[in-house]
C-alpha positions as CSV (number, residue, x, y, z in Angstrom):
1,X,0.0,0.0,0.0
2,X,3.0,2.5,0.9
3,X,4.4,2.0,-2.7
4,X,1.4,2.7,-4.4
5,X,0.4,5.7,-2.4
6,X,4.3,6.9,-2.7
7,X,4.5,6.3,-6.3
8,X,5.4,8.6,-9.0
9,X,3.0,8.2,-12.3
10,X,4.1,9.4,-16.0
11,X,1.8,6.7,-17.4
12,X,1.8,7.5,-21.2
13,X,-2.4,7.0,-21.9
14,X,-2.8,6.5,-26.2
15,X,-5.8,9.5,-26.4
16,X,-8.2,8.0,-28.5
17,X,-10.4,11.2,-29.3
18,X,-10.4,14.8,-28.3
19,X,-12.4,14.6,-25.2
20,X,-9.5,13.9,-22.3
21,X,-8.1,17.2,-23.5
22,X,-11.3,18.9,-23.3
23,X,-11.3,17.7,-19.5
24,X,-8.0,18.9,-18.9
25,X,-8.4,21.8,-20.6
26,X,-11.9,22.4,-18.9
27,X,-10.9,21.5,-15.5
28,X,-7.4,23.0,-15.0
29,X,-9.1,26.6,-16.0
30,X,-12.4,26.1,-14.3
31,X,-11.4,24.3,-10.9
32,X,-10.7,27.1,-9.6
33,X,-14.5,28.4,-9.9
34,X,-15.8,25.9,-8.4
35,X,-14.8,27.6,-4.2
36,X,-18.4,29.6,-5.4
37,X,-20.3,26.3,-5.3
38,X,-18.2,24.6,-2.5
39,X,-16.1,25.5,0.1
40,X,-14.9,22.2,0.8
41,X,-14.4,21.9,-3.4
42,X,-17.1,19.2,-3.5
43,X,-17.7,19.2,-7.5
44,X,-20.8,17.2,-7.2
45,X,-24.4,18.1,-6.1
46,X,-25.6,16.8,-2.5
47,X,-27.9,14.5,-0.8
48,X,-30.6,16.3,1.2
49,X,-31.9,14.3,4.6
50,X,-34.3,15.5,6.8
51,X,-32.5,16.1,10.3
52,X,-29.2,15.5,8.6
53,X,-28.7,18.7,6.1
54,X,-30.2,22.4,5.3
55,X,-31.2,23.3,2.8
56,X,-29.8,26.6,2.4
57,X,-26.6,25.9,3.2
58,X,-25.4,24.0,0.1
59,X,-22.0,22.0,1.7
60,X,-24.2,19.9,4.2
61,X,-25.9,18.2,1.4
62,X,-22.9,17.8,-1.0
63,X,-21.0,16.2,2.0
64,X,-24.1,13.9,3.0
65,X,-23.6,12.9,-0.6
66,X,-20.3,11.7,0.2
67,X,-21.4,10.1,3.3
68,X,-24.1,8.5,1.3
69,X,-21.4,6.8,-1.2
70,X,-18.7,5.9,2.0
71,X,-22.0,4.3,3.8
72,X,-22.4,2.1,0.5
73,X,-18.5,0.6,0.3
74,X,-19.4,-1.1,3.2
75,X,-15.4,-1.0,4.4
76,X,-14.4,-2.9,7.2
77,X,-12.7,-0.8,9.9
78,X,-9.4,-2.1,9.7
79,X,-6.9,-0.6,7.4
80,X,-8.7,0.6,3.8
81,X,-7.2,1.5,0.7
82,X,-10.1,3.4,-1.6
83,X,-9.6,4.6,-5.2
84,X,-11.5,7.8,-6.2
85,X,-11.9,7.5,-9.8
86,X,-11.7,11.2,-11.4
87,X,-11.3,12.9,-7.8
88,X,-11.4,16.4,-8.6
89,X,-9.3,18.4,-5.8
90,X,-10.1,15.3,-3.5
91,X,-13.1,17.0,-1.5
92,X,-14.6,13.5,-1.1
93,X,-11.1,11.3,-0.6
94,X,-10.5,14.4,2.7
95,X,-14.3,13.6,3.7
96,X,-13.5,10.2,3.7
97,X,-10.5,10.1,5.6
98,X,-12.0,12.4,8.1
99,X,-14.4,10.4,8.6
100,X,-12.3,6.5,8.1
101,X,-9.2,6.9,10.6
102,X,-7.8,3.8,9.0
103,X,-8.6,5.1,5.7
104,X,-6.2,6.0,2.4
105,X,-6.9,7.1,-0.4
106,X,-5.4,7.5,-4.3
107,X,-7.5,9.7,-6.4
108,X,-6.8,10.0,-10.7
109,X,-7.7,12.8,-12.4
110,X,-6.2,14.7,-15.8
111,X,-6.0,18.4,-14.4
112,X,-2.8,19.7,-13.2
113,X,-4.3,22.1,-11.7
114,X,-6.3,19.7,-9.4
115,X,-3.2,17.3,-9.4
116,X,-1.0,20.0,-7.9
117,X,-4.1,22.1,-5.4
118,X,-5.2,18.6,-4.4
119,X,-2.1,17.3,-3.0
120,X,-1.7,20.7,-0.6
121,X,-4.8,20.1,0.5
122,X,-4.1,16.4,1.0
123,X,-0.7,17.0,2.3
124,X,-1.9,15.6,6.1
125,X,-3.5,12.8,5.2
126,X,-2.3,9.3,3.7
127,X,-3.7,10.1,0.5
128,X,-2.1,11.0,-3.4
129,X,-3.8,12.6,-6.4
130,X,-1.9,11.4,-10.0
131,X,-2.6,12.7,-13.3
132,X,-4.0,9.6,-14.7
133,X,-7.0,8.6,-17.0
134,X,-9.2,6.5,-14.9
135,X,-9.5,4.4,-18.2
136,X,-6.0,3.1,-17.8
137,X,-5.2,3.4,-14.3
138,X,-1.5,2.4,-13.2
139,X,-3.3,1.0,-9.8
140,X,-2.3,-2.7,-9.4
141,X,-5.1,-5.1,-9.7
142,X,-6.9,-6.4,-7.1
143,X,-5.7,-4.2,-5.0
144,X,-8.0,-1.5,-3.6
145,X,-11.0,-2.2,-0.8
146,X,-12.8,-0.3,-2.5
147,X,-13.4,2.4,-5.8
148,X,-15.7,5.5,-6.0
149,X,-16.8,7.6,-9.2
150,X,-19.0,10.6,-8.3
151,X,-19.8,12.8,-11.9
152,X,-16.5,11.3,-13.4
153,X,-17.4,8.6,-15.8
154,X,-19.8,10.7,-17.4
155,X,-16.8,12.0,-18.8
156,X,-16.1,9.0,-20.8
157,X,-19.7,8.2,-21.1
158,X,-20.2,5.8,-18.4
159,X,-18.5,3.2,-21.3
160,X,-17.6,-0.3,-20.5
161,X,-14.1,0.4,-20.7
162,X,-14.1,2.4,-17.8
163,X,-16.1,-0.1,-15.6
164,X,-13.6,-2.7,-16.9
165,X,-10.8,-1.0,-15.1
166,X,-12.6,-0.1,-11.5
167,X,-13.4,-3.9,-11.5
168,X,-9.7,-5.1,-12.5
169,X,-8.2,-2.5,-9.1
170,X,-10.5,-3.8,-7.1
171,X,-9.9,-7.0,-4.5
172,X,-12.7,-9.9,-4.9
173,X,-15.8,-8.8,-2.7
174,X,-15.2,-5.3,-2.8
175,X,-17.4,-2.6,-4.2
176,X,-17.6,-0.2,-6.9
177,X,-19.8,3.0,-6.1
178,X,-20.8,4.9,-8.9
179,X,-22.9,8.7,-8.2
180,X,-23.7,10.2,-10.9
181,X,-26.7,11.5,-13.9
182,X,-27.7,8.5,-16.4
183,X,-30.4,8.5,-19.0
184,X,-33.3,6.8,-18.5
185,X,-33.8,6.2,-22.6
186,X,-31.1,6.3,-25.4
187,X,-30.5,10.0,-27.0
188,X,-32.3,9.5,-29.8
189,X,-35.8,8.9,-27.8
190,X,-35.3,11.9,-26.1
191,X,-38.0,14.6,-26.4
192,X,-36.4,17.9,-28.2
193,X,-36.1,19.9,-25.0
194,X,-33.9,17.2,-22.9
195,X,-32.6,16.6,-26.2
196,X,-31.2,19.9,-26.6
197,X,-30.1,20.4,-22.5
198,X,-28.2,16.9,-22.9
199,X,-26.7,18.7,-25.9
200,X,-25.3,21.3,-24.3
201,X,-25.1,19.8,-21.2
202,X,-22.4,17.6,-22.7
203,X,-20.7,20.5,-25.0
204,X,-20.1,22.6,-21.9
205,X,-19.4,20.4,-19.1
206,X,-17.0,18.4,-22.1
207,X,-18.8,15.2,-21.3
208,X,-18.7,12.5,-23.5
209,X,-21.8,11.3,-23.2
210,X,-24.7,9.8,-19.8
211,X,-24.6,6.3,-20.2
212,X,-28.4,4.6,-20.7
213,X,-29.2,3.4,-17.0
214,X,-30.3,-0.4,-18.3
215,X,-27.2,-0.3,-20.3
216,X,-25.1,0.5,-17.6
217,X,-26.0,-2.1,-15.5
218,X,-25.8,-4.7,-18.2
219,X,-22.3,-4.0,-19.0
220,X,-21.7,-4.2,-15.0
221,X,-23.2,-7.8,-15.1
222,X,-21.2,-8.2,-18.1
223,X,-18.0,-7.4,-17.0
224,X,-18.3,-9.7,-13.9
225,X,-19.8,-7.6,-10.7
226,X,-22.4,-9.1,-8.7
227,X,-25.3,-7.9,-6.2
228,X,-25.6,-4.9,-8.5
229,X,-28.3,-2.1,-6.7
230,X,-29.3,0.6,-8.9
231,X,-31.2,3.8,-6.6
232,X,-32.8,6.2,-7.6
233,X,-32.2,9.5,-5.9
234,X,-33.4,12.4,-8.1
235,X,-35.5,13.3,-5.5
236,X,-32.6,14.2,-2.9
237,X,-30.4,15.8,-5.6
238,X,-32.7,17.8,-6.1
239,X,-32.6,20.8,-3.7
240,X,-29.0,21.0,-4.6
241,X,-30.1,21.4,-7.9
242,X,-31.9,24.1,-7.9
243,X,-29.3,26.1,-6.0
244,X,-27.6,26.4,-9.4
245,X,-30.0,29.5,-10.5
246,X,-29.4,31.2,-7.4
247,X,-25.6,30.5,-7.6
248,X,-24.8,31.7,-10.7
249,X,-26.2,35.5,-10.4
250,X,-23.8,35.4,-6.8
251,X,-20.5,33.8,-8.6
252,X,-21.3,36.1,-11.3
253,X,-21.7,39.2,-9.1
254,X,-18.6,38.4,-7.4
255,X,-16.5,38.7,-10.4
256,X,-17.9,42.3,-11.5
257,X,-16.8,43.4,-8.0
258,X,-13.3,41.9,-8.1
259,X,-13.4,43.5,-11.6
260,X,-12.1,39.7,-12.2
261,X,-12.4,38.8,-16.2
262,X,-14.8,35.2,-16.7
263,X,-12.8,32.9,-18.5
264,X,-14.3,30.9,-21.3
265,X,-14.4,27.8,-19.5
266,X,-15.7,30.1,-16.3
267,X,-18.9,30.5,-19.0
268,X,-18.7,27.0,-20.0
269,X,-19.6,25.7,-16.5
270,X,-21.9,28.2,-15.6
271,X,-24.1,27.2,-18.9
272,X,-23.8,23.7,-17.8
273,X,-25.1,24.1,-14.1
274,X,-27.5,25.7,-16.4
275,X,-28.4,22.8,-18.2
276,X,-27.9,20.7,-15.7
277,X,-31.4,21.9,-14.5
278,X,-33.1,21.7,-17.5
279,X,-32.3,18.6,-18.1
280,X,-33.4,17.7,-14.2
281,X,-36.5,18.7,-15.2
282,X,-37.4,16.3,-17.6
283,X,-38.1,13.6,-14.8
284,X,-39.1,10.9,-17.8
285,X,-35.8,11.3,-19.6
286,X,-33.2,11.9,-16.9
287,X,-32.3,10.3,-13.4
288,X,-29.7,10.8,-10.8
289,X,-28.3,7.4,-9.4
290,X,-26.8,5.7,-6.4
291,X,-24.9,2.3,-8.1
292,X,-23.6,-0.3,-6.2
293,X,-21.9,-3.2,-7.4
294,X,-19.5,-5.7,-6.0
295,X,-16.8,-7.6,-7.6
């Protein structure tokens, strides 16, 4: 476990189209945006409980959404090793550790930015961020208690490639927890309003593509993982959602006062949170899921 968390990476990933540049690209210029949706730079929506988070205050429901995907790993509480596939600047690998004493952590990602920001912020726990593609990880097989993906593998489309690899790292019995928006139909069923928010939904956020939910889990069965649970938690996503439109006008407002210019990819996400509710709106086309699946 030391070597791996120790390691240096320079893994030299064959880019098969233009998207993993578009997430560098997007995420190395736009990270740093993202301290006006989260202080703890949680780059995910949240979980609302009754009795548990407020509703007004934003970071209590996008850290009960990591709580909600730690509860499902089921670890043991001996010493864990957990991979966060397409961490971000590790807000959910520090929850976790915070929260798992025994706990470390290695988180991929393709920003630098985040690669370089994460680590300070990592730099007292037993945790690492590498610049890797969490398609071709460097991560030993069979060799992590446990694997996480919250709003990464839409990046690549939820594709079977990626679920390949979070099964090969993982030990036999462990679990695969997956957060994240799927469709609920294939793109070309869509009605012409999701159709269009998925559109740009994808073009802004540099998304690949959301996997179809039932093919999703087929290519999990597929692939080998068992006791696969598929939950459907639009419902508590929801209030976190519709912070986005009250968000934007205060991130916005902030910059004017700074007299701070809005990069390109500052817009980019901004029109995506944008979308992002849109397409929540459409209930019969879109879904926001909690997947577990065990290897």
């Amino acid at each position: 476990m030391n070597t791996t968390l120790s390691h240096t990476t320079h893994t030299d990933l064959k880019k098969t189209h233009a998207t993993s540049k578009e997430i560098k690209t997007f995420y190395d210029e736009a990270t740093e945006d993202y301290t006006f949706w989260s202080q703890d730079f949680n780059m995910h929506f949240g979980y609302f409980s009754i009795g548990k988070t407020n509703l007004f205050r934003r970071d209590t429901m996008l850290n009960e959404m990591n709580t909600q995907v730690l509860k499902r790993l089921n670890l043991s509480h001996s010493k864990q090793f957990v991979a966060d596939l397409g961490c971000g600047m590790g807000g959910t690998m520090r929850h976790f550790l915070r929260n798992h004493p025994l706990l470390s952590m290695i988180g991929v990602t393709l920003s630098d930015f985040q690669v370089k920001e994460g680590n300070i912020l990592l730099k007292k726990f037993p945790a690492v961020i590498v610049k890797e593609d969490f398609r071709k990880t460097s991560i030993p097989s069979n060799s992590v208690d446990g694997a996480i993906a919250i709003e990464s593998f839409c990046h690549s489309g939820h594709s079977k490639d990626t679920l390949k690899e979070a099964y090969r790292i993982l030990r036999p019995g462990k679990r695969l927890v997956i957060g994240d928006a799927l469709l609920k139909k294939s793109p070309d069923q869509l009605c012409p309003g999701s159709s269009y928010s998925y559109k740009k939904l994808c073009e802004k956020w540099s998304l690949e593509g959301l996997g179809e939910i039932a093919q999703v889990k087929k290519n999990l069965e597929e692939i080998g993982f068992s006791k696969v649970t598929i939950q459907d938690i639009s419902f508590r996503v929801a209030p976190s959602v519709f912070h986005v439109p009250f968000a934007i006008p205060l991130f916005l407002l902030k910059k004017l006062l700074k007299r701070e210019p809005i990069k390109k990819q500052s817009w980019d996400n901004l029109k995506a949170s944008f979308y992002a509710l849109t397409s929540g709106l459409h209930m019969n086309d879109f879904g926001y899921y909690l997947i577990t699946a065990e290897k």
